[in-house]
Structures are given as C-alpha cells and as structure tokens.
C-alpha atoms as a printed R data frame, in Angstrom:
    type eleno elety resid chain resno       x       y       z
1   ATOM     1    CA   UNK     A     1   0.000   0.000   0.000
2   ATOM     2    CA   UNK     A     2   1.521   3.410  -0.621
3   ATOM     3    CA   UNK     A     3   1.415   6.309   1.511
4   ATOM     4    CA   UNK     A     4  -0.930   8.215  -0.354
5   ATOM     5    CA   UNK     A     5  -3.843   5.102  -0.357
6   ATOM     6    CA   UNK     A     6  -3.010   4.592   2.987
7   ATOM     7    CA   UNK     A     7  -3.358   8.149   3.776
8   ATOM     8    CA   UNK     A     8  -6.651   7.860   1.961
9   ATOM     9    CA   UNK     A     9  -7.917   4.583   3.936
10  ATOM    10    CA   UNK     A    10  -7.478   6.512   7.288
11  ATOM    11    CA   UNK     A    11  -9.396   9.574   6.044
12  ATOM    12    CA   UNK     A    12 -12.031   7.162   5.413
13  ATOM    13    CA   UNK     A    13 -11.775   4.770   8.596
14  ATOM    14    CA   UNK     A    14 -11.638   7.690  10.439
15  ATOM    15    CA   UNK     A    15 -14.752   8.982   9.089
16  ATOM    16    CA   UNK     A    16 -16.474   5.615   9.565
17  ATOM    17    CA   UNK     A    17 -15.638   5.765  13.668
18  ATOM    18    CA   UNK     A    18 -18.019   8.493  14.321
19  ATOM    19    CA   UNK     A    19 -20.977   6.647  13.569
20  ATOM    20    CA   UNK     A    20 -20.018   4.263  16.092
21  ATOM    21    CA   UNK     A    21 -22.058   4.621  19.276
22  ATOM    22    CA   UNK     A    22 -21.709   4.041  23.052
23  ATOM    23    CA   UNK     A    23 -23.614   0.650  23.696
24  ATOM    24    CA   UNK     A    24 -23.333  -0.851  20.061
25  ATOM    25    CA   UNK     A    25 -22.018  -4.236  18.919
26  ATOM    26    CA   UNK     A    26 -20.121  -3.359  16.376
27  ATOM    27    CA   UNK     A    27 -18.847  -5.782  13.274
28  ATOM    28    CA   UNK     A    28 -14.941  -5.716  12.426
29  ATOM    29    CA   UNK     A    29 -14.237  -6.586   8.796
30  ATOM    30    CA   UNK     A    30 -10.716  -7.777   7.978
31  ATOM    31    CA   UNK     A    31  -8.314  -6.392   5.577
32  ATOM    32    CA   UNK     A    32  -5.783  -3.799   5.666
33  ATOM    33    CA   UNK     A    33  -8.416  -0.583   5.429
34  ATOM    34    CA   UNK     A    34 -10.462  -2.522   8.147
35  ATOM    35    CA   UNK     A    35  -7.554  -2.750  10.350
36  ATOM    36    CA   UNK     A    36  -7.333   1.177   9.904
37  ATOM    37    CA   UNK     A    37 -11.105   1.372  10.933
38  ATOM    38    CA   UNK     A    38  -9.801  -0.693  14.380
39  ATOM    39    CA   UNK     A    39  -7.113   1.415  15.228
40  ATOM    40    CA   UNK     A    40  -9.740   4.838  15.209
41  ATOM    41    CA   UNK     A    41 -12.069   2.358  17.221
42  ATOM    42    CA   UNK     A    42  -9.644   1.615  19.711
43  ATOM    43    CA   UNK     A    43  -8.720   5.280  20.240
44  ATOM    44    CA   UNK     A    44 -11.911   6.001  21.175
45  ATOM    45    CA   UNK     A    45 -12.563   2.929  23.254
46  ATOM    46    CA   UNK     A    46  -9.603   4.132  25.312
47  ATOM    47    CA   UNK     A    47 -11.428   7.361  25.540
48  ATOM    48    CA   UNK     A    48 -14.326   5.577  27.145
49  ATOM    49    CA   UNK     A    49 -15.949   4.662  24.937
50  ATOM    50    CA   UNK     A    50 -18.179   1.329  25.267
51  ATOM    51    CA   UNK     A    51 -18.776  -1.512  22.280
52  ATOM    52    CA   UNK     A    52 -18.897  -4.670  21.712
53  ATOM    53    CA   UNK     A    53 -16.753  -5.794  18.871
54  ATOM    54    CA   UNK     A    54 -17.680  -9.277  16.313
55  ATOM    55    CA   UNK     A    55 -14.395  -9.938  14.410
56  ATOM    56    CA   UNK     A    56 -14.607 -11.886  10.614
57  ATOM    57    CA   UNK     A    57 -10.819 -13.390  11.205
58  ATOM    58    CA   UNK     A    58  -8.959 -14.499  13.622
59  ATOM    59    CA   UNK     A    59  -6.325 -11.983  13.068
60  ATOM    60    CA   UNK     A    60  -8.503  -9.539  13.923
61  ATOM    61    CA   UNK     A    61  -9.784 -10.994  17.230
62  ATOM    62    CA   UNK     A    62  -6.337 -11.002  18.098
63  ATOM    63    CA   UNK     A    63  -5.786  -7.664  16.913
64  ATOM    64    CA   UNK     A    64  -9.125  -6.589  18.630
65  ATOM    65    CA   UNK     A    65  -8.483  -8.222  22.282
66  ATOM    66    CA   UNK     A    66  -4.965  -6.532  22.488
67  ATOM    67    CA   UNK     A    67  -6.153  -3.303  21.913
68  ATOM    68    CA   UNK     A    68  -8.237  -3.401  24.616
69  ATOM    69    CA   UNK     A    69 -11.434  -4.160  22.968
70  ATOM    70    CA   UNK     A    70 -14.637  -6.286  24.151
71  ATOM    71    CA   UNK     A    71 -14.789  -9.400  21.635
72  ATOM    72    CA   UNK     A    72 -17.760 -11.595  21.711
73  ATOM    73    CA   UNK     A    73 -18.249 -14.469  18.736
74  ATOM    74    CA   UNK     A    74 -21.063 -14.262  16.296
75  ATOM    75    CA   UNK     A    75 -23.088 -16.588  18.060
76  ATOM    76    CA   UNK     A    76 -22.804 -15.240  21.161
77  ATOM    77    CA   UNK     A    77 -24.398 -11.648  20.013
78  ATOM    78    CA   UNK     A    78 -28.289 -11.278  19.284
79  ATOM    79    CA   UNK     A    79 -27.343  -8.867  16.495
80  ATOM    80    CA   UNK     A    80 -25.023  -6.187  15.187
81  ATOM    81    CA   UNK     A    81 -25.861  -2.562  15.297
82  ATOM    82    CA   UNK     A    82 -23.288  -1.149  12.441
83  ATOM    83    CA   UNK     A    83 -20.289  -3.505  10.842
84  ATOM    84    CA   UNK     A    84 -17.506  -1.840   8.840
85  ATOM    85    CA   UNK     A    85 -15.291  -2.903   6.090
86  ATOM    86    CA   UNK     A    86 -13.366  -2.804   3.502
87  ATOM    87    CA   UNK     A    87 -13.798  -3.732  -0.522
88  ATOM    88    CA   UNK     A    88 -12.190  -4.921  -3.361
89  ATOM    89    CA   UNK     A    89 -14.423  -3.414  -5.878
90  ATOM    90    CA   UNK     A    90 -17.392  -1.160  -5.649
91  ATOM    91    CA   UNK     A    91 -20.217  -1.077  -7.794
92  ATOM    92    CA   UNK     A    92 -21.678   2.980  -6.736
93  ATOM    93    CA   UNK     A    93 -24.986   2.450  -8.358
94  ATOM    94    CA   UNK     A    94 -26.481  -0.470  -5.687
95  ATOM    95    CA   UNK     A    95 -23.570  -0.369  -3.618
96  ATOM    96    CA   UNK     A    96 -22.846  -4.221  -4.576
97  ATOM    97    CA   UNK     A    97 -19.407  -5.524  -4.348
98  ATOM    98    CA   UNK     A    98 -16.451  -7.988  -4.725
99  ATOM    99    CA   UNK     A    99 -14.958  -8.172  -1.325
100 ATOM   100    CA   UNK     A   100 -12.635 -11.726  -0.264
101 ATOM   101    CA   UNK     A   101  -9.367 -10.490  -1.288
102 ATOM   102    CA   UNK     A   102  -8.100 -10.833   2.282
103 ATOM   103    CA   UNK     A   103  -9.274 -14.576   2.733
104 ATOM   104    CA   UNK     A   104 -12.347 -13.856   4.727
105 ATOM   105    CA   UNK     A   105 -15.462 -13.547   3.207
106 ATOM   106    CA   UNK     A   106 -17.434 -16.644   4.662
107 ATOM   107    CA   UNK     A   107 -17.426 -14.768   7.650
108 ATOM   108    CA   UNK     A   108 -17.402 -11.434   6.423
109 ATOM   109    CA   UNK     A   109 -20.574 -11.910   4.570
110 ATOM   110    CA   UNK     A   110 -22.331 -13.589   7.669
111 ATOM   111    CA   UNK     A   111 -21.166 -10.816   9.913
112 ATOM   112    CA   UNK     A   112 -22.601  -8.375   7.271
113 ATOM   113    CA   UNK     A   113 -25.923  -9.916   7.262
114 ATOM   114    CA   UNK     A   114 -26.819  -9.791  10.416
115 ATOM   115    CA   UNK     A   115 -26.100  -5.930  10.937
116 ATOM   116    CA   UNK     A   116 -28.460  -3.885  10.402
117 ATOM   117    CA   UNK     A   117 -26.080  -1.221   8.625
118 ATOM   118    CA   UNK     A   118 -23.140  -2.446   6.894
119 ATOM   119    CA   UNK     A   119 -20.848   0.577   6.075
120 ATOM   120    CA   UNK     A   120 -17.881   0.151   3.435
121 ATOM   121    CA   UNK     A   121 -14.921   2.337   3.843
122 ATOM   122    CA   UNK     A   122 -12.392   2.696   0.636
123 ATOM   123    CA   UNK     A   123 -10.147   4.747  -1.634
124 ATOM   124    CA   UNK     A   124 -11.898   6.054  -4.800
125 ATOM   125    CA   UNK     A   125  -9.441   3.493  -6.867
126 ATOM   126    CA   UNK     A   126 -12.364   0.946  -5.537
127 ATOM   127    CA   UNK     A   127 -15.154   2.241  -7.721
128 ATOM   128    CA   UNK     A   128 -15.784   0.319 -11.191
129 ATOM   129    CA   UNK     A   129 -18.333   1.551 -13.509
130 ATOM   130    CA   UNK     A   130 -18.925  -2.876 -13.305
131 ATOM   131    CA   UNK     A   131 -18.096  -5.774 -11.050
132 ATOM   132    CA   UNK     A   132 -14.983  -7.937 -11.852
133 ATOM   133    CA   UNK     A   133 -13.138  -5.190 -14.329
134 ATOM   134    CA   UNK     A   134 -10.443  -5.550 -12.203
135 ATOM   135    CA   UNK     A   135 -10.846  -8.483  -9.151
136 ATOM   136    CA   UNK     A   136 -11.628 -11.803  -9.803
137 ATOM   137    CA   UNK     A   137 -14.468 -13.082  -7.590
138 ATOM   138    CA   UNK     A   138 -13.188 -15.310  -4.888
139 ATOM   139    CA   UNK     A   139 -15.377 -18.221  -4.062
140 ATOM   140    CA   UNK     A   140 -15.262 -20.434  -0.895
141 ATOM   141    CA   UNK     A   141 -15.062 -24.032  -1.908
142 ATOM   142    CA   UNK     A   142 -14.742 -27.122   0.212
143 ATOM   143    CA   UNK     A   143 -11.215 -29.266  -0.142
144 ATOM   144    CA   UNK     A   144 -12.344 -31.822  -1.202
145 ATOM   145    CA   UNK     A   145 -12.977 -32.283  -4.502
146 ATOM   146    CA   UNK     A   146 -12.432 -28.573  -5.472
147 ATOM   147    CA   UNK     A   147 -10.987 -29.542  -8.708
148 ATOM   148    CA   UNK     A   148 -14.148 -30.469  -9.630
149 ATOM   149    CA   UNK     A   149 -15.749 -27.722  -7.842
150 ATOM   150    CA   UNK     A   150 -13.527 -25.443 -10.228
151 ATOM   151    CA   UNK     A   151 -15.261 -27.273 -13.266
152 ATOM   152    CA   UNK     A   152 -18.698 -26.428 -12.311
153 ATOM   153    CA   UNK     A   153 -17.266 -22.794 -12.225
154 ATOM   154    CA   UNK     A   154 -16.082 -23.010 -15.124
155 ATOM   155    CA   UNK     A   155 -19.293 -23.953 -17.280
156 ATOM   156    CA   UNK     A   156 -20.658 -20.680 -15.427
157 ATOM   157    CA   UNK     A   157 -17.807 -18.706 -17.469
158 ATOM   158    CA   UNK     A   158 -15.335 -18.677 -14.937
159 ATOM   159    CA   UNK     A   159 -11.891 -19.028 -14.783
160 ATOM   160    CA   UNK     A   160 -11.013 -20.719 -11.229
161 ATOM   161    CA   UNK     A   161  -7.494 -20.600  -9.899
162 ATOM   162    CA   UNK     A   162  -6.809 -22.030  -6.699
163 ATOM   163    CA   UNK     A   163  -5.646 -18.966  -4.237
164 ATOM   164    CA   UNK     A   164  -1.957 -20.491  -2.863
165 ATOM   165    CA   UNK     A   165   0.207 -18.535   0.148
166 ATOM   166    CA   UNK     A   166   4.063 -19.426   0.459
167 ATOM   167    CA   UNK     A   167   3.678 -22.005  -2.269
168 ATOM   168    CA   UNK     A   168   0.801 -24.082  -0.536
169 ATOM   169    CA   UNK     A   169  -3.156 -23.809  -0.682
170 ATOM   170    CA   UNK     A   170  -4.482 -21.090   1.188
171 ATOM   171    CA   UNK     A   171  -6.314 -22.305   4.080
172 ATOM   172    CA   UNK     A   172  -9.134 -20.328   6.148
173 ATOM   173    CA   UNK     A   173  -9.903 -19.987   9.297
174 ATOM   174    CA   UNK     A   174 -13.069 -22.206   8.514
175 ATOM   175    CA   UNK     A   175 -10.227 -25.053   6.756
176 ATOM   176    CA   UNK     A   176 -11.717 -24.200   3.689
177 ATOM   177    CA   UNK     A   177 -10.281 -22.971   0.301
178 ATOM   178    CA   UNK     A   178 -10.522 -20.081  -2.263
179 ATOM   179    CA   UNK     A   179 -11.044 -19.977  -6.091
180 ATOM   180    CA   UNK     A   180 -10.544 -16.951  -7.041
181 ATOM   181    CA   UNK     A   181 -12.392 -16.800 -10.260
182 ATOM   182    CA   UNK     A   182 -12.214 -14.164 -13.457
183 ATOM   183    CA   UNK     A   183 -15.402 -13.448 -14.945
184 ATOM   184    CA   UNK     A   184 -14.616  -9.656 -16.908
185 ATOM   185    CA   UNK     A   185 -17.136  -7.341 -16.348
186 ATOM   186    CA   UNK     A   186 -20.475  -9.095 -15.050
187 ATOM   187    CA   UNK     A   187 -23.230  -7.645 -16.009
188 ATOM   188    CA   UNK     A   188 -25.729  -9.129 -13.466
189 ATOM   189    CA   UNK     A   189 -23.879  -9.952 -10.208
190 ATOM   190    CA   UNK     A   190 -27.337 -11.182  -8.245
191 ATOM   191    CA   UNK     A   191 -28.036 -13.669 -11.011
192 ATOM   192    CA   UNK     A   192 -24.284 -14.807 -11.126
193 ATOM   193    CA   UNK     A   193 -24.331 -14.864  -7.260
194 ATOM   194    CA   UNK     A   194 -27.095 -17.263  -7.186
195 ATOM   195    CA   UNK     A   195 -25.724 -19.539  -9.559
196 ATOM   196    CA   UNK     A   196 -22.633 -19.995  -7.971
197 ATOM   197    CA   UNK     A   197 -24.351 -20.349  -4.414
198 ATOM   198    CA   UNK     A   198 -26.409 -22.942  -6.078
199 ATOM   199    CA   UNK     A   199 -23.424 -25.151  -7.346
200 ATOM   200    CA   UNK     A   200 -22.236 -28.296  -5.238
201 ATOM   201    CA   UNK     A   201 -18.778 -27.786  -3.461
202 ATOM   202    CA   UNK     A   202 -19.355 -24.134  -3.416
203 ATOM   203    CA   UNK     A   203 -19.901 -22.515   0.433
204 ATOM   204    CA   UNK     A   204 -20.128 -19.210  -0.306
205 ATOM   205    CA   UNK     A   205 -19.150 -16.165  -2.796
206 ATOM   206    CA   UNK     A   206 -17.608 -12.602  -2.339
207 ATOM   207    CA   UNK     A   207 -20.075 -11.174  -4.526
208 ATOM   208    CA   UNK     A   208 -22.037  -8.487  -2.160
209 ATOM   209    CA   UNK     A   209 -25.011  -8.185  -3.711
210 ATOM   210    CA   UNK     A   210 -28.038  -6.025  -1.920
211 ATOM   211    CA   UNK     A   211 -25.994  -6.020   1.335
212 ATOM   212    CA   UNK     A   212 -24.545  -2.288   2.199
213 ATOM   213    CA   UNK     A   213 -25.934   0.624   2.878
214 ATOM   214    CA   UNK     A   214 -23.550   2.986   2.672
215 ATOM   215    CA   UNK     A   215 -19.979   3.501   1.707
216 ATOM   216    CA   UNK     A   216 -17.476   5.944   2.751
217 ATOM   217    CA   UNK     A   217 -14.968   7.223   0.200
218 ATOM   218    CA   UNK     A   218 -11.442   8.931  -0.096
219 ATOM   219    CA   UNK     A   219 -10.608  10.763  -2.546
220 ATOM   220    CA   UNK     A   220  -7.562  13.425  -3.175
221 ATOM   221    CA   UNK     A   221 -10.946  15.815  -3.180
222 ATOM   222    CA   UNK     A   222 -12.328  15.137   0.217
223 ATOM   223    CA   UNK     A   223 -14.815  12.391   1.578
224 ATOM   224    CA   UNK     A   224 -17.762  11.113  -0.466
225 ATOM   225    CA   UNK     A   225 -20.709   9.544   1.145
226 ATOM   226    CA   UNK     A   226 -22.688   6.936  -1.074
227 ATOM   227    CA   UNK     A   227 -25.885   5.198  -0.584
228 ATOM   228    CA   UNK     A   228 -27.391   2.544  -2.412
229 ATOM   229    CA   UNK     A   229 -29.644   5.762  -4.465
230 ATOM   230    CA   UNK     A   230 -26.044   7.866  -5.144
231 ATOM   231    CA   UNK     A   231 -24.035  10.117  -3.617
232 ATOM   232    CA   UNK     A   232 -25.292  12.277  -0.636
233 ATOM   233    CA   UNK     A   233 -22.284  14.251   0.624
C-alpha cells in the first residue's frame, strides 16, 4: 500500500468511527483498510468509549483483544448494530461488491448480514463503472474435490485458480479454500451470485449483492458519502 492510499484509507476509517455509538455491537471486517477502521475504534474505546466488537478473522480478534477491545463471537451476540469494512471493488450504483481479497469472506458476509447497517470504507481506486473489471471473484469451496468444484465454475464462465500462500493452498480460518475466479465485467452480479451459491462444493461467494448501505470514500478531493440511491455528501 503506498502512503498516499493509505493516507486515503485513514481519512475514510476515520470517518467511519463516528458513527459508532456508546452501547453498540459493532462488526470488524478484515483487511488492511479494516484494520485502519480498528485502530480509530480503539482510540476512542480508550477514551471511554463502550462496544462490543464481532471480528470476521482471527487476526482480527487477536488484533481486537490486544487493543483493549470487548470481543464476543457471532453466536454469542443477538445482532449487530453497524459492521464496517473494507472492498475490493465497488459497484456505486447499488452499492454491490467484490470483497474476499483478504481470505475472509465466509465470515465477512455472515457478519454483514446480520447488521443492520453495513458501512464500506475505501479509496476512490475501488469504484468500477462494473463488477470484476479488475478483481476476480473469490469463491469459498470445500477441499475436497475442489478440482471439480472449479469445473462447475467453469461452465458458469469462470476461470477458477486455486488462491496459494508461500507455495501451498491457502487455508481459512473455517479449513476451507478459495477460487478466485475471473469473470470480466459481469453484467448481473445477483443472477451470477445465485448460480454460484447454487453449485455443489461451493460454500459461499464474495459477490455483495443487496448487502450495504452505505460507503465511505477517499478521494484526493475530500470524503464522499454513497448510498445505495447515489451520492449524498
């Protein structure tokens, strides 16, 4: 990351914290911007004040406890007042998105559905006029038999490759694996997200569809604000 997007990222993690209330649970995405959204939580936190934080990795539990933040698991919460996270790509008109590029959309994606505001912080190099112009989608596949998983992709127009780290198969923090998969420019994501979901071997996607609400952009020009409906500030 250079300075300048990471410069960027903080003007927009920063801008994400003050929605943040006393009292809230509070979802943390993972992901380098995310992990600038947690460091302006925890600031505040140490300023007194009070959340309750639902991590999507296990990196950022860890990251979460030793800044002095209250973690509880998924399970454990009745529901999530506001999660916040990053992107890979952003779609402005519907706010839909490719997000997985960090390795953990399963839980990302469950985290973001039960919130009932899910806020995306970003540079303005994350906006695409379509999904998959740039980022292939990742898709969450169960080891075994993934080659054949990767097939079924494949007659969808995909082009699977297995997602490796140090030389080996990238493992998640569920055990499971990632296919990250080049479609070009999709011109339906919700119909292409349902096919996939529907395909055997296939646990879930990191195609966003109908899932944010808002999403909080940096650019060299300020902050945007954008909402499913366009921009508002």
């Amino acid at each position: 990351m250079t300075d300048e997007a990471e410069s960027l990222k903080r003007a927009a993690a920063r801008e994400a914290v003050t929605l943040v209330e006393d009292g809230m649970i509070v979802g943390l995405g993972s992901g380098t911007t995310s992990e600038l959204f947690l460091e302006a939580l925890a600031e505040r936190v140490a300023g007194g004040l009070r959340i309750t934080a639902v991590p999507t990795s296990e990196r950022v539990a860890s990251m979460a406890h030793a800044r002095g933040l209250r973690v509880a698991e998924l399970h454990d919460v009745p529901g999530i007042d506001l999660t916040v996270d990053g992107a890979d790509e952003i779609q402005p008109r519907g706010l839909d998105l490719i997000k997985g590029g960090g390795g953990a959309l399963l839980r990302e994606k469950l985290v973001a559905a039960a919130a009932d505001r899910l806020c995306i912080i970003a540079d303005r190099s994350k906006l695409v006029s379509r999904l998959g112009e740039r980022w292939a989608v990742p898709v969450v596949v169960v080891p075994f038999g993934w080659r054949q998983t990767a097939d079924r992709i494949r007659a969808l127009g995909g082009q699977p490759s297995l997602r490796h780290v140090d030389g080996s198969p990238l493992v998640t923090d569920d055990g499971l694996h990632i296919l990250d998969c080049r479609f070009g420019p999709i011109a339906d994501p919700a119909k292409l997200a349902g096919a996939l979901k529907g395909l055997l071997g296939v646990v879930e996607h990191g195609l966003f569809v109908g899932l944010a609400k808002q999403a909080i952009v940096a650019g060299e020009d300020g902050i945007e604000i954008l909402r499913a409906e366009g921009v508002v500030a």
